[in-house]
N, C-alpha and C positions, 0 to 999 in steps of 0.2 A: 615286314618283319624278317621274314626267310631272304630277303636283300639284302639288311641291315648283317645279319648271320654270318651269310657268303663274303662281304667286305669285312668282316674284323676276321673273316676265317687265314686271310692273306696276307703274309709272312711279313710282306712290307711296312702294312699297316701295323703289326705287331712290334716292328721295330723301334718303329715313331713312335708310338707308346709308351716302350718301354725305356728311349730315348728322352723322353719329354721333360724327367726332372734336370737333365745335364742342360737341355734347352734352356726351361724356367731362369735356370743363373744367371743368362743376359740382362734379365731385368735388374738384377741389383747392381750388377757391374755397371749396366749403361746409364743407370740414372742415378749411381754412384752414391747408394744407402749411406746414413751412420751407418748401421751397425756391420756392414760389409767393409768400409771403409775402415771401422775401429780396430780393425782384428780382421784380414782377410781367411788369414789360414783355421781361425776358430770358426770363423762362417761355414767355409767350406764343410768342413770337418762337420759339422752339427748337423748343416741341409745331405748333405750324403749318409748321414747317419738315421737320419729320419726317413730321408727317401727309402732305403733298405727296407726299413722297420714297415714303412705304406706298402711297400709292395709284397714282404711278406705274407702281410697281411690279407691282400689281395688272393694269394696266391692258395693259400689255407683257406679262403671263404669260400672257392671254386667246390669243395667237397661237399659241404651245407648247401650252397645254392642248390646243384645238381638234384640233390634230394628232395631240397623242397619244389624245385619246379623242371622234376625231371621232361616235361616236355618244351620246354626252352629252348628256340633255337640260336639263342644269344648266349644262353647259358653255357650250352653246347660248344659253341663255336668260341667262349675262353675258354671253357675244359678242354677243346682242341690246341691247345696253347700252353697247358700247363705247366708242363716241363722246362720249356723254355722260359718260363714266368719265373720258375724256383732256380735256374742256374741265374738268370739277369738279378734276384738276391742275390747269389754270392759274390757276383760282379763288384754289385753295388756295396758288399760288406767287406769286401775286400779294396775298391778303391778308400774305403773311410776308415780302414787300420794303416794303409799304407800314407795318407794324410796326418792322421794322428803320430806315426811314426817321423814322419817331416817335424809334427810340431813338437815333439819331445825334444829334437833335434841333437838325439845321439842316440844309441845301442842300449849304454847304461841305461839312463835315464828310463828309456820306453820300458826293458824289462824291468827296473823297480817299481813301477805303475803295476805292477801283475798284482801286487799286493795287496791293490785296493780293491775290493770286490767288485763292483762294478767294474771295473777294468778286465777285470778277468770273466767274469760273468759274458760279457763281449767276445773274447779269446774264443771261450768253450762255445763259444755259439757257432761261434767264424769256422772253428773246427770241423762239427757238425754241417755244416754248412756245405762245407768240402765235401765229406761222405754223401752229401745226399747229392749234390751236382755229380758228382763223380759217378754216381750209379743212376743218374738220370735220363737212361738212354736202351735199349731195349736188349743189347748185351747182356749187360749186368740185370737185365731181368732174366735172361735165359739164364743164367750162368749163379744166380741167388736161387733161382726157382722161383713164380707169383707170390708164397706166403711167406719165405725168407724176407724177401724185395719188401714184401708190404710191412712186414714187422721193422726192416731198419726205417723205411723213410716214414713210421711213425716216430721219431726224433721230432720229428718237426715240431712233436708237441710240444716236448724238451726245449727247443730252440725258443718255443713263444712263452714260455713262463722265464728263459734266462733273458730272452729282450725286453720280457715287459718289467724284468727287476734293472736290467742296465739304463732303459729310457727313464725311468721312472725316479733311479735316484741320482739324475744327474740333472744339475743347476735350470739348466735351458727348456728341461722338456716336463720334469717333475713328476707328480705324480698325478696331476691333473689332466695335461696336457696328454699323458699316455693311456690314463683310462678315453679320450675321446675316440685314440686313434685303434684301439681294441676292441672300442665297446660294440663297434660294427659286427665283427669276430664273434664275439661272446652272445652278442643278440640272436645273427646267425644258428653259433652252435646249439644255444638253449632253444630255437624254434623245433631246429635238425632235431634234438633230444624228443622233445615234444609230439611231435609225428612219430617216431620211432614206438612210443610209449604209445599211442593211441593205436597204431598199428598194430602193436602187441594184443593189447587189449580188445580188440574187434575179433582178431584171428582166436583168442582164447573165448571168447563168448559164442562163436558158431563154434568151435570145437565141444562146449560143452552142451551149447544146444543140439547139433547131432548127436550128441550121445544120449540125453535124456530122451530124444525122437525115436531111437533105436533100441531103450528101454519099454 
C-alpha cells in the first residue's frame, strides 16, 4: 500500500492522470464516432466540459476522503496533489470557454450567450476558478494569512452548486447525467457530516460524564 502511495506521490505520474482525458480523445477520433464526426467542435466542447466538472469533483472529494480515512496513505499521497489537481480544473475550464468561444464564432455572438443562465453560470464559475488557481500556491498563503486563504478557497463551494446548475441544465448532460457525476461528492460530504456529528456527540457525553464523576 505505502508503494502504491510513493508512486501516485510523483509528479509525473500526476501528470498522466491529469493528462488522460485529452488522451481518451484518440478514441473517437481514431475510430471516427457518429457523434464526433456529427459536430466535432460540439464534442469537444461537451467532453472538455465534463472533463472539468470530473475533476473538480475529484478534487473537492480529497477534503472528505482525508477525514474519513485520515490514515490513508493513498489518500495522503492525492492530498499531496491537491493544488495542482484545482489549477489542472481551471486548465480544463478554461480550454472549454476558449472552444465554446470558437464555436459561437464571433465576439458578438459568445457575449450575447451571457444572457442565458447557464452560460453565465459557467462564466462565474470560470471566474472563480481564476481566484482560487491564482492563490493556489503558498505565497498567496503567506500574504492572505491560513484563515483569509481558507475563507476564499471556500468558493469552491460556490463553484460546485454554479457547475452543478450549468451541467445540469444543458441538453447533453441534464440533470440526470449530473446527479451521477456529483453524487460521489455529496455521499462523501454527508459521510464527512456524519463523523463530524458523532464525534461531537462522544466528546459531549465524556464531558458530561466527568462532570457528574466530579459531582
Amino acid at each position: 500500500m505505502n508503494g502504491i502511495a510513493r508512486f501516485l506521490k510523483k509528479r509525473w505520474v500526476l501528470y498522466i492522470l491529469l493528462l488522460t482525458p485529452l488522451f481518451y480523445l484518440y478514441v473517437p477520433i481514431s475510430q471516427s464516432e457518429t457523434e464526433y464526426l456529427a459536430d466535432p467542435a460540439k464534442y469537444l466542447l461537451e467532453y472538455i466540459g465534463i472533463s472539468a466538472t470530473i475533476l473538480f469533483v475529484s478534487a473537492l472529494a480529497i477534503t472528505p476522503l482525508r477525514r474519513i480515512f485520515p490514515k490513508s496513505p493513498i489518500v495522503k499521497a492525492f492530498a499531496f496533489h491537491r493544488r495542482q489537481i484545482g489549477v489542472s480544473v481551471f486548465i480544463y475550464a478554461l480550454l472549454h470557454l476558449l472552444i465554446y468561444f470558437a464555436y459561437t464564432g464571433s465576439w458578438s455572438g459568445f457575449v450575447k450567450d451571457w444572457e442565458k443562465l447557464f452560460i453565465l453560470s459557467g462564466i462565474v464559475a470560470l471566474i472563480l476558478l481564476l481566484v482560487l488557481a491564482l492563490t493556489s500556491n503558498n505565497r498567496a498563503v503567506r500574504a492572505l494569512g491560513g484563515k483569509r486563504w481558507k475563507r476564499v478557497h471556500r468558493l469552491a463551494y460556490l463553484i460546485m452548486f454554479l457547475l452543478i446548475y450549468h451541467q445540469a441544465t444543458q441538453e447533453k448532460t441534464g440533470y440526470r447525467e449530473t446527479a451521477k457525476i456529483f453524487a460521489p461528492l455529496v455521499l462523501l460530504q454527508t459521510l464527512r457530516i456524519g463523523l463530524y456529528g458523532k464525534r461531537a456527540l462522544d466528546e459531549r457525553r465524556k464531558e458530561a460524564s466527568a462532570s457528574f464523576e466530579k459531582q
